[in-house]
C-alpha positions in Angstrom: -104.1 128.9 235.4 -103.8 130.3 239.2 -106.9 131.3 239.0 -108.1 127.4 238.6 -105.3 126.0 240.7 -106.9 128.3 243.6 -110.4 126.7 242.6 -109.5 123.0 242.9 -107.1 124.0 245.8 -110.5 124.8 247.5 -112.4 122.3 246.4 -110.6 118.9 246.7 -111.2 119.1 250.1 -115.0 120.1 250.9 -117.0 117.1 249.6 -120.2 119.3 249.3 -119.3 121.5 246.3 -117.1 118.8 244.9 -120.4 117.0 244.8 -121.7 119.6 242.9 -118.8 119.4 240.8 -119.7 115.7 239.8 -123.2 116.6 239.5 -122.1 119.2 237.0 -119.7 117.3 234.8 -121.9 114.2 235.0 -124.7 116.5 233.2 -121.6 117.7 230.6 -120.6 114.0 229.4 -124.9 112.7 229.5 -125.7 115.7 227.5 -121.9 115.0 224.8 -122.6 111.3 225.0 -125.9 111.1 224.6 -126.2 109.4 221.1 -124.3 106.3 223.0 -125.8 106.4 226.2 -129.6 106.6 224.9 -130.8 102.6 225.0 -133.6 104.0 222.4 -134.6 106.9 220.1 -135.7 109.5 222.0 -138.8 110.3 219.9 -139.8 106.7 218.8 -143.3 105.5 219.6 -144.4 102.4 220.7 -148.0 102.2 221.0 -148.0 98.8 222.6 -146.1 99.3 225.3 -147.5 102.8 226.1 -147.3 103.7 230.3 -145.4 100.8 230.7 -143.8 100.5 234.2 -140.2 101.3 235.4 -138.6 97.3 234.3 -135.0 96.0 233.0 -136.6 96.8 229.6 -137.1 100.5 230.1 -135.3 101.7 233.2 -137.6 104.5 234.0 -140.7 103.3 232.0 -142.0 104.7 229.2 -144.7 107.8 229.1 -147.9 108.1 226.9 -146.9 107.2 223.8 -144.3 104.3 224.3 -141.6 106.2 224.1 -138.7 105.4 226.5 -138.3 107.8 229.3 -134.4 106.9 230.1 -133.4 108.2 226.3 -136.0 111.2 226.6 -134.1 112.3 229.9 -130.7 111.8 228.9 -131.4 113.9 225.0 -133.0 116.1 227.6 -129.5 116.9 229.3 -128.7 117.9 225.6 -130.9 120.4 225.5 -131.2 121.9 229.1 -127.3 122.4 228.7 -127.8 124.1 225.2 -130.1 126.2 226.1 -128.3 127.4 229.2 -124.9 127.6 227.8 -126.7 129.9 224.7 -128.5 132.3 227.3 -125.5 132.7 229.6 -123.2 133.6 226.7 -125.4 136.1 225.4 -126.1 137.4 228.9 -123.2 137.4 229.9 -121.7 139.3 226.9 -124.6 142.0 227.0 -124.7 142.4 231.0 -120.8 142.8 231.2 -120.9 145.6 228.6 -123.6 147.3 229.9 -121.9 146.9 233.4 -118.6 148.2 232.1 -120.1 151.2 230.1 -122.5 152.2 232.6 -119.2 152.1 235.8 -116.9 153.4 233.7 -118.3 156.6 231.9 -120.6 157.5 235.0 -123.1 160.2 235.1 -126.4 160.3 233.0 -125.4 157.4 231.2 -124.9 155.0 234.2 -128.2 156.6 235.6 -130.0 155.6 232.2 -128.6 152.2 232.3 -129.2 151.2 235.8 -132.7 152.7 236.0 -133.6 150.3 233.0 -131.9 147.5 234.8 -133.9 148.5 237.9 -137.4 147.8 235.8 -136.2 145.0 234.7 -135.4 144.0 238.0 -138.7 144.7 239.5 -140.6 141.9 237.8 -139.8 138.1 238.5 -137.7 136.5 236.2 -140.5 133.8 235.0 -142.9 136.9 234.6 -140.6 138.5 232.4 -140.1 135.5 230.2 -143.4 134.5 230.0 -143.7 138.3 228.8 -140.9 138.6 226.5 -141.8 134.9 225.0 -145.9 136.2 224.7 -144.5 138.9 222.6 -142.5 137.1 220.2 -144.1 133.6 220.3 -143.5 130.4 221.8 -140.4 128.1 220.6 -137.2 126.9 222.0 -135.2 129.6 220.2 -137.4 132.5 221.5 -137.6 130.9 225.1 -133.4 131.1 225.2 -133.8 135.0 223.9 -136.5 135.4 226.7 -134.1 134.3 229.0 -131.2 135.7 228.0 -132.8 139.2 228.6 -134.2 138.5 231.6 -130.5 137.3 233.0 -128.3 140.8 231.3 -130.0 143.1 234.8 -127.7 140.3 237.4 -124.4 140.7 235.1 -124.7 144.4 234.5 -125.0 145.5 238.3 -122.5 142.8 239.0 -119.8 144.5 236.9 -121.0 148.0 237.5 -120.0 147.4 241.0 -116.6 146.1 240.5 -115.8 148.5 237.9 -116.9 151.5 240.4 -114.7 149.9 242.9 -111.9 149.6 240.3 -111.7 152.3 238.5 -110.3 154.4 241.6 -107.4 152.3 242.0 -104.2 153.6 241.8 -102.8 151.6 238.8 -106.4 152.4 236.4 -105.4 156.7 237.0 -101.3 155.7 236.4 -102.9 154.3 233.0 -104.8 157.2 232.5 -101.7 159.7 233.2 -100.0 157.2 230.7 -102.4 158.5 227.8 -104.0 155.2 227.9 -107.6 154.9 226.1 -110.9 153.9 228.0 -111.4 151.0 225.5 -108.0 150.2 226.4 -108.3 151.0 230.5 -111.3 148.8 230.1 -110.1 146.0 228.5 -107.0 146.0 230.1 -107.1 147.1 233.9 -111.1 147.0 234.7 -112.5 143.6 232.9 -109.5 141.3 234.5 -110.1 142.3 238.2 -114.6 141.4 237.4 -113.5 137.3 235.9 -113.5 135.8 239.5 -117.3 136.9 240.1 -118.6 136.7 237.0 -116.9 133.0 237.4 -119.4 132.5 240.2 -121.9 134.4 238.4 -122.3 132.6 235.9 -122.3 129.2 237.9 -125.6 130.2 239.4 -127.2 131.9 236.6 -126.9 129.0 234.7 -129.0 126.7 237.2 -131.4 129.9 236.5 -132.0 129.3 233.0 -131.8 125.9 233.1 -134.9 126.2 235.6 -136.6 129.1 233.6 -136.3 127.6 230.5 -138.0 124.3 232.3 -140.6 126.2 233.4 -141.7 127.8 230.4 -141.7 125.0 228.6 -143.5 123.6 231.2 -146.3 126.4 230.8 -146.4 125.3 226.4 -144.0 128.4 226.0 -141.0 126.6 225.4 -139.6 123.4 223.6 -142.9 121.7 221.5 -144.0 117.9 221.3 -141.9 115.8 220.7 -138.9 117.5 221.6 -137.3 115.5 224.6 -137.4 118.8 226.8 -137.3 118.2 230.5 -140.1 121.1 231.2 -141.9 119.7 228.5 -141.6 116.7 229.4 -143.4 117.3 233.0 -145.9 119.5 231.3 -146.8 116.2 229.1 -146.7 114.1 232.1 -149.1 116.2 234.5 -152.6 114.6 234.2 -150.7 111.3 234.5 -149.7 111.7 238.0 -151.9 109.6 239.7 -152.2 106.9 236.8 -148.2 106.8 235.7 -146.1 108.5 238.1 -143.0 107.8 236.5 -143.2 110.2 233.2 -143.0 113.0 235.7 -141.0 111.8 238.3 -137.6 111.1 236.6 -137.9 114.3 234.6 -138.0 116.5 237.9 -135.5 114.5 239.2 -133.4 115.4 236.5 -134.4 119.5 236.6 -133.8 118.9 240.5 -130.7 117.5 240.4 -129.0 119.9 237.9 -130.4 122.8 240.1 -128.8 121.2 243.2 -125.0 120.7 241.5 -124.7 124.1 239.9 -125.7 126.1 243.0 -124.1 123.4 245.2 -120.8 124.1 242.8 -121.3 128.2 242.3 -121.0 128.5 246.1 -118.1 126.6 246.5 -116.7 129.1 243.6 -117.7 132.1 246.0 -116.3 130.6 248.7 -112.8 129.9 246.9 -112.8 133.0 245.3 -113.8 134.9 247.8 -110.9 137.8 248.2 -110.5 138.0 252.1 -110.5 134.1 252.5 -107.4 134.5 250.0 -105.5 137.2 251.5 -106.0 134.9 255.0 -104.5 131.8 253.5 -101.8 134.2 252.1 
């Protein structure tokens, strides 16, 4: 609860990350509320009306095969949230464990961790997805696994830091005079003292996957015809550029925009987090 009160303490008043705040709970309730917002189903054709226009009957037009572009983006929010949510959880949940193994118990196995980290770190992330996702075939599912992986390296030096920082403290060797167990050291003392950057961790990875996860699909790794997939969507709307705009347009806008809150809202999270800014205002 402090923790959150020290968040929106910082927030309230700096419009830009509050902005990304909106931006960020906007793409929460579009992607929960989608079934009501959507004037249309996302995956209906209409033939007919095929490349129509941007008009009062469909908002943002509707792409190749009739199918309304409005619904298509806002099913798309669905799915760009899923699929980041899924790949930051498991992420997240490998990379801190890694982290706190590798900080914790030191010596050859923090050196075997982090040099495997290292490799993994030496590619770019797309690369490596497009890799990972070439090995075990193209589909939604396999593009969040892809992604996942390619996230754990960020968490797992994250938390190795902090825990090598921590671990030294005097309160972490009273616990270990007390008899106390690593697990429970771990749990206890080490893992509390990571939460506020993993917080902002987290915040920006997710604009990470949401963007990797576009592009794949983008490349026909990802989410397949006629899933209502942003990436996808662009990928579908590419050698229409010239002749209809509009199918790619609003789909960027909406990869674009997403990008723009959660960084725009993770560095306001750094910012209020941010240790020495705290013990100044203390």
């Amino acid at each position: 609860m402090l923790l959150l009160t020290t968040i929106w303490t910082y927030l309230r008043h700096r419009p830009i990350p509050l902005a990304g705040f909106g931006i960020v709970v906007g793409l929460v309730l579009v992607a929960v509320l989608a079934p009501w917002l959507a004037p249309q189903d996302p995956i209906a054709q209409d033939l007919y009306h095929r490349l129509s226009p941007p008009s009062w009957t469909n908002l943002m037009g509707t792409d190749e095969f009739g199918r309304d572009i409005l619904s298509r983006v806002i099913y798309g929010a669905q799915i760009s949230l899923r699929i980041g949510l899924l790949c930051i959880t498991i992420a997240l949940s490998c990379g801190t464990t890694l982290g706190l193994i590798s900080g914790y118990r030191g010596g050859a196995t923090d050196a075997v961790i982090m040099r495997v980290m290292d490799v993994m770190l030496a590619f770019p992330s797309i690369l490596l997805a497009i890799a990972i996702v070439a090995v075990i075939g193209p589909g939604i599912d396999n593009v969040m696994i892809a992604v996942s992986i390619v996230l754990i390296p960020q968490y797992a030096r994250l938390v190795r830091g902090q825990v090598l920082t921590v671990r030294e403290m005097a309160y972490v060797e009273a616990a270990r005079a007390l008899g106390a167990s690593g697990t429970r050291i771990v749990l206890r003392s080490v893992l509390p003292n990571c939460a506020a950057p993993l917080i902002v961790q987290t915040s920006l990875c997710l604009a990470v996957a949401i963007l990797d996860a576009a592009g794949l699909s983008f490349l026909g790794l990802g989410a397949q015809p006629p899933t209502p997939e942003w990436g996808a969507m662009l990928n579908s709307g590419r050698e229409l550029l010239l002749k209809a705009p509009w199918v790619m347009t609003f789909p960027g806008l909406a990869i674009f925009a997403v990008a723009l809150g959660l960084n725009l809202f993770g560095d306001g999270l750094r910012d209020a987090l941010d240790p020495r800014r705290v013990k100044v205002n203390s």
